[in-house]
C-alpha positions as a Markdown table, in Angstrom:
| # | Residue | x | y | z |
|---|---|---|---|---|
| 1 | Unk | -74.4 | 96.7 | 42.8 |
| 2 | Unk | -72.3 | 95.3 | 40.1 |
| 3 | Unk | -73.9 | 91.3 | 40.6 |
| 4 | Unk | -73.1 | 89.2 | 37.3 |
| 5 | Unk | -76.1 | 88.3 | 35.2 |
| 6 | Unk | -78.1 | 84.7 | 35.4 |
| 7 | Unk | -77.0 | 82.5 | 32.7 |
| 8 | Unk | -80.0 | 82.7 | 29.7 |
| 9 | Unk | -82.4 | 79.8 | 30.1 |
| 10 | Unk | -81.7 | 76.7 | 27.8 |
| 11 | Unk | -83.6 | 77.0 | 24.6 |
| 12 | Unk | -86.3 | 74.7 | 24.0 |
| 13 | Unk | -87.2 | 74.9 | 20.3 |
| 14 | Unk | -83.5 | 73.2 | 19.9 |
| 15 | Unk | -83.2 | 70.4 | 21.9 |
| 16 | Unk | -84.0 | 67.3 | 19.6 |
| 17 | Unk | -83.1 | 64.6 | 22.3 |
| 18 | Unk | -86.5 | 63.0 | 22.1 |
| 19 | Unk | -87.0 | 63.2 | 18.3 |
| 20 | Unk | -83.6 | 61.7 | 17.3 |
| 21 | Unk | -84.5 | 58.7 | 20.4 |
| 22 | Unk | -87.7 | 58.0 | 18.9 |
| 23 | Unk | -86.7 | 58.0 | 15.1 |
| 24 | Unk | -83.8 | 55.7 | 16.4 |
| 25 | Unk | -86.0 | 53.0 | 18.0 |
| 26 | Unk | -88.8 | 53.3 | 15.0 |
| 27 | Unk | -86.2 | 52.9 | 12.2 |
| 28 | Unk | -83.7 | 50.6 | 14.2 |
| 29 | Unk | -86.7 | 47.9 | 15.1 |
| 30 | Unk | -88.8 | 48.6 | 12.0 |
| 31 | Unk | -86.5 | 49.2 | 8.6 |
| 32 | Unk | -82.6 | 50.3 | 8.9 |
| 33 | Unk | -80.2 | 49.1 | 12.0 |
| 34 | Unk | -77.4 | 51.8 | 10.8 |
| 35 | Unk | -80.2 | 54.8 | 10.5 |
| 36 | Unk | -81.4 | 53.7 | 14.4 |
| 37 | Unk | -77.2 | 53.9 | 15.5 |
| 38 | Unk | -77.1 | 57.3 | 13.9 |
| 39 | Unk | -80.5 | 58.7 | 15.3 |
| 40 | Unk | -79.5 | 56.9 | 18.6 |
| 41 | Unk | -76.1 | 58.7 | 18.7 |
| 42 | Unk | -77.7 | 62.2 | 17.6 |
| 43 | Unk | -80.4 | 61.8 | 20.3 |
| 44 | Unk | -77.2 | 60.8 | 23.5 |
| 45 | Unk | -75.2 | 63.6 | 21.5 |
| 46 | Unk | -78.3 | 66.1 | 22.3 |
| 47 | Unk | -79.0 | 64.4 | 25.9 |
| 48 | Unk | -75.8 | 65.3 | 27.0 |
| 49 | Unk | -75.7 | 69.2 | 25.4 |
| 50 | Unk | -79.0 | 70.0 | 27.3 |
| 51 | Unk | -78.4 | 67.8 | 30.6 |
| 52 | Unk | -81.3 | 65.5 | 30.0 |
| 53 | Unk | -81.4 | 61.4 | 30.3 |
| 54 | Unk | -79.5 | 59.6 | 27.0 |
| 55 | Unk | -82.0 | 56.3 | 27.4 |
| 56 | Unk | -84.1 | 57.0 | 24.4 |
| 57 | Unk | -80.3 | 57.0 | 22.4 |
| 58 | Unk | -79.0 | 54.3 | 24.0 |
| 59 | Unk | -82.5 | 52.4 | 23.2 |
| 60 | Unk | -82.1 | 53.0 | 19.8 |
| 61 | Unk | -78.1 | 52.0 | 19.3 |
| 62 | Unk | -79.5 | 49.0 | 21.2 |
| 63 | Unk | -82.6 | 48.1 | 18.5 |
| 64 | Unk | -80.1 | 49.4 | 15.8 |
| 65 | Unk | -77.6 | 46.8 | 16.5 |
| 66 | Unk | -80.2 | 43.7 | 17.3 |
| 67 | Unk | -81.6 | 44.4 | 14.1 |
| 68 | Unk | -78.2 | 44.3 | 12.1 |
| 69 | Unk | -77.6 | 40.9 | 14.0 |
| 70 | Unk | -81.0 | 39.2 | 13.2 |
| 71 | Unk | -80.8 | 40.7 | 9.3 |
| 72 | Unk | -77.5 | 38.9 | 9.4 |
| 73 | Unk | -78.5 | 35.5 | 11.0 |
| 74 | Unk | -82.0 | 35.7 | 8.8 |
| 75 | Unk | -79.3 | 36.1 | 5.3 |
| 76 | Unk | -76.9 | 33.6 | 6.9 |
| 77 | Unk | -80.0 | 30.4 | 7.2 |
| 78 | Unk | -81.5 | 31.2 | 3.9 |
| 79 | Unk | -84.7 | 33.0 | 6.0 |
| 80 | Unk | -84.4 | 36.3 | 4.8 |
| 81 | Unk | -87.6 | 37.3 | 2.5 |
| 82 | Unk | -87.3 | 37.8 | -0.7 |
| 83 | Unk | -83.7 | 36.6 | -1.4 |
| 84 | Unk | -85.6 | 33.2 | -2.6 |
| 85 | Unk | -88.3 | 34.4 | -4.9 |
């Protein structure tokens, strides 16, 4: 008679896993490596909170960190637009 109570069911207006992921992989292929690392590790931070898969984070840290590297090459040749203007 005296059964323990369920556990309350996860809330779902709170998990951002898929918003951080995405913002990661927009920003780290399209404008800022360091804002995709940070969204990326937000959105494996939040995957691993609510139990879900961390491959939209770990997508991002990886477009963050090709992006650094190519910015970085591109300064390095002289490629980089607008440096030469």
């Amino acid at each position: 008679m005296n059964a323990p109570y369920p556990p309350p069911p996860p809330a779902r207006g709170r998990d951002r896993t898929t918003l951080w992921g995405i913002l990661g992989i927009i920003t780290g292929l399209l404008c800022c490596g360091i804002l995709g690392i940070i969204f990326g590790w937000l959105s494996i931070r939040d995957a691993k909170r609510s139990g879900q898969s961390p491959v939209l984070g770990y997508l991002a840290i990886t477009f963050g960190v090709i992006n650094i590297i190519g910015s970085a090459i591109l300064r390095a040749t002289g490629n980089y637009p607008g440096w030469n203007d």
